[in-house]
C-alpha positions as CSV (number, residue, x, y, z in Angstrom):
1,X,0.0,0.0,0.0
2,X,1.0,3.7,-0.9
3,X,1.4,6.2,2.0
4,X,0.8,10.0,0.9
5,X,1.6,12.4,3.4
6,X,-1.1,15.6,2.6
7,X,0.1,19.3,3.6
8,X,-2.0,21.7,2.6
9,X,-2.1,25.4,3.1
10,X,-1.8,28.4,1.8
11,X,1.9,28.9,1.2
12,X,1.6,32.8,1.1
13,X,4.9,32.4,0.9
14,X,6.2,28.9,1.3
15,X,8.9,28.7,3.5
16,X,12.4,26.6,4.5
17,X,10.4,25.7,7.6
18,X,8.0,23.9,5.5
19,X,10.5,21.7,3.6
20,X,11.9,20.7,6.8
21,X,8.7,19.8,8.5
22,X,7.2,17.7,5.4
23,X,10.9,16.0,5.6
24,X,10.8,15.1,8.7
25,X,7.2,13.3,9.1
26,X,8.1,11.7,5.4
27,X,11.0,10.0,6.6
28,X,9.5,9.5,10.0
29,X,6.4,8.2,8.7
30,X,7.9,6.3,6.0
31,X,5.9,7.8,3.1
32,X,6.2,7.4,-0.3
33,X,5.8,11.0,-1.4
34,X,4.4,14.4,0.5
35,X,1.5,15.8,-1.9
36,X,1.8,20.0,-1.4
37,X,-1.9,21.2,-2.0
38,X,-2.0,25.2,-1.9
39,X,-5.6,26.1,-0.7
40,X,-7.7,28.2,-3.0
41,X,-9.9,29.7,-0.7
42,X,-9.1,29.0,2.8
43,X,-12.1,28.9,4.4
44,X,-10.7,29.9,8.1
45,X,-8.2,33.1,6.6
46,X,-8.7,36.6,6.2
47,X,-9.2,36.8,2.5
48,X,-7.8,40.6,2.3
49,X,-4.4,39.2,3.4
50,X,-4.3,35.7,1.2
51,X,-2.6,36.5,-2.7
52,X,-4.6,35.2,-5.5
53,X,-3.9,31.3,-5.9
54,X,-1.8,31.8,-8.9
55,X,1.0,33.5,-7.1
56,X,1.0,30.8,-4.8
57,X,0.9,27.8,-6.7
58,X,3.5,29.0,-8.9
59,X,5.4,29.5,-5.7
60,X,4.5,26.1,-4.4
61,X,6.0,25.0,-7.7
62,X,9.2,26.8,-7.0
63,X,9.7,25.5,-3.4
64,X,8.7,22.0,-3.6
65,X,8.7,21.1,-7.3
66,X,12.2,19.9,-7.7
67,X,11.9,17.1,-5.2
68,X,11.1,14.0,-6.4
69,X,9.6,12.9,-3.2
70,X,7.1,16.0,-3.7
71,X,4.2,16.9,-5.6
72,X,2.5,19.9,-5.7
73,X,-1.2,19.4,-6.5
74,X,-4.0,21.7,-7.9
75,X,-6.3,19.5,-7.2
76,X,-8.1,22.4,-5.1
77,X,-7.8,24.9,-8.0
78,X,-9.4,22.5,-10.6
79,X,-11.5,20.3,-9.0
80,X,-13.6,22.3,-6.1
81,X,-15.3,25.6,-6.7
82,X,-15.8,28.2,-3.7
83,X,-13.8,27.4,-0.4
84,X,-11.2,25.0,0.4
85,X,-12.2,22.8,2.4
86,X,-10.2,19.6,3.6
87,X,-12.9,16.8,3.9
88,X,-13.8,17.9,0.0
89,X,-10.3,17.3,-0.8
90,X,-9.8,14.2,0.7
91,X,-13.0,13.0,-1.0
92,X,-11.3,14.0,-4.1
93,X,-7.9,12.4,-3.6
94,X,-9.8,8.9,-2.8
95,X,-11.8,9.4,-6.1
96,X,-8.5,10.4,-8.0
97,X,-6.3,7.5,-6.6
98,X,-9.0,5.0,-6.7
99,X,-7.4,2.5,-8.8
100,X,-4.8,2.3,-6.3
101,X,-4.1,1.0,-2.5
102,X,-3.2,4.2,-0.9
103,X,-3.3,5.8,2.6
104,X,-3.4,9.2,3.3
105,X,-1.5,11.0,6.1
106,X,-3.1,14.4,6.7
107,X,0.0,16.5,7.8
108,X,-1.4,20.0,10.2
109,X,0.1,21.7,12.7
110,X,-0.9,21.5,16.3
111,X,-2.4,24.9,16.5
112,X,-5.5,23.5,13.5
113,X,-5.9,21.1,15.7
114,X,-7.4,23.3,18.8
115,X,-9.7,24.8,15.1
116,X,-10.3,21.1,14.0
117,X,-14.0,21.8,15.8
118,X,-14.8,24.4,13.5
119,X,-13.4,22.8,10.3
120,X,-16.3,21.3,7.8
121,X,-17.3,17.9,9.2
122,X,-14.2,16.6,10.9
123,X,-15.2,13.3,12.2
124,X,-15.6,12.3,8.3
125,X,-11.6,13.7,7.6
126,X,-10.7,11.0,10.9
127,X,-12.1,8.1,8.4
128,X,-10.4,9.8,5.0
129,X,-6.9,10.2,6.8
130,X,-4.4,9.2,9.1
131,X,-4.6,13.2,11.2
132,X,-0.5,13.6,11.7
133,X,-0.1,16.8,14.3
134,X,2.9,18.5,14.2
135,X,3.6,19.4,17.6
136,X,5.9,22.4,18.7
137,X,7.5,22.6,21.8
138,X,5.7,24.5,24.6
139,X,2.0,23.6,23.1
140,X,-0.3,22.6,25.1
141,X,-2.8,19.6,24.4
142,X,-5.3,21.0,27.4
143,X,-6.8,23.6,24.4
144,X,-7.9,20.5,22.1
145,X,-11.5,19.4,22.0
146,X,-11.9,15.7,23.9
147,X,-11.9,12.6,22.0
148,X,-9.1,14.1,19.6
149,X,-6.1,13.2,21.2
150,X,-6.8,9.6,20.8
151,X,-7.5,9.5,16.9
152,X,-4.1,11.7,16.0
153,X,-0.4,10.8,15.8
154,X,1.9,13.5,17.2
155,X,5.4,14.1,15.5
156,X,7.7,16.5,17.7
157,X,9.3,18.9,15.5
158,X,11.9,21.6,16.6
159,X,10.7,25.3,17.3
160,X,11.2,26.8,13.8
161,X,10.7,30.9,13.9
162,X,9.5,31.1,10.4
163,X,6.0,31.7,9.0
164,X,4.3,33.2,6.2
165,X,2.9,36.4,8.1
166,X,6.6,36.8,9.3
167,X,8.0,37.0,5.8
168,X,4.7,39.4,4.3
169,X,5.2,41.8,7.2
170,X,9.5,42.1,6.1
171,X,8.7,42.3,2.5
172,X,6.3,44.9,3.4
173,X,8.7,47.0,5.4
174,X,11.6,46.5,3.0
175,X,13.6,43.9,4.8
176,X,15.4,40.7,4.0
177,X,14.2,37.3,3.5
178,X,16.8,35.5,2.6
179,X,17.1,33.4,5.6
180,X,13.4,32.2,5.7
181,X,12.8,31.3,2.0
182,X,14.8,29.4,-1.5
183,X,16.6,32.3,-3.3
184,X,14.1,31.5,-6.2
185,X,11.1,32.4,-4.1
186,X,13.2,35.9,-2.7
187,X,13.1,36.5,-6.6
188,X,9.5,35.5,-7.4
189,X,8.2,38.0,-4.8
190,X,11.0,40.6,-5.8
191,X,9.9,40.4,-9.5
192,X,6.0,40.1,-9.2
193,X,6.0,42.9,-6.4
194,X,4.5,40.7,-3.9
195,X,3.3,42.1,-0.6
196,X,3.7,45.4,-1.2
């Protein structure tokens, strides 16, 4: 049987500390491949502050493309109108991988998991996917709703100070990112006049 880890997100910008955290549960895990899917309307984000999905996916492309134990998929983009949400997509992948014996690894961060309540019908994602938490140091499990613990695998990652709002806000205020993203994303943002 195949084993697919699943990341989605927005990637508005992907970043170094997603490479390393989809690297990590893939060899930990075992997995076959890690299937990027950029969201194309996240249902739980502030729309004002999410770039249109093209930027992104092309982005995704960039950052995640060139590894040949990565896909990026548009499978949100082309196959569901309106929001993103992950049960739909989950649905999808079954439908699309049919043919095959795969298991899915739904890869999310410890803080979704305290928002897992308010996601569209979670008890059906539980059945759809292995829920793989990534859990920083410092977070507390007290915050998630009861019955959840039991039906997710935890995978303790390092404290990695990067994220997406980080890298918007430095952009914005003319500072650098080289540190925090590929040198091919620096230059996508740089030449499409992202964040601005």
């Amino acid at each position: 049987m195949k084993r697919y880890g699943i990341f989605g997100g927005t990637f508005n910008p992907p970043h170094l500390a997603h490479s390393v955290l989809a690297e990590k549960v893939r060899k930990e895990l075992n997995l076959d491949k890690v299937i990027f899917i950029p969201s194309a309307v996240p249902p739980l984000k502030d729309e004002k502050e999410v770039l249109e999905i093209r930027h992104r996916l092309e982005m995704a492309k960039i950052a995640f493309g060139n590894n040949p134990d990565y896909e990026v998929s548009e499978i949100e983009i082309n196959n569901l109108n309106g929001k993103s949400y992950t049960v739909d997509t989950l649905l999808c992948l079954h439908e699309l991988y049919k043919k095959e014996q795969v298991k899915f690894y739904l890869i999310i961060g410890a803080d979704s998991l305290i928002d897992f309540p308010k996601w569209k019908n979670p008890e059906k994602i539980f059945e759809l996917a292995e829920v793989v938490i990534l859990n920083r140091p410092g977070f507390s499990k007290e915050k998630i709703k009861s019955g959840y613990l039991e039906k997710v695998r935890f995978i303790d990652t390092e404290l990695l100070d990067i994220s997406s709002t980080m890298i918007r806000e430095k952009v914005r205020n003319n500072k650098s990112i080289k540190s925090l993203v590929l040198p091919e994303i620096e230059k996508y943002i740089t030449q499409n006049n992202l964040y601005k």
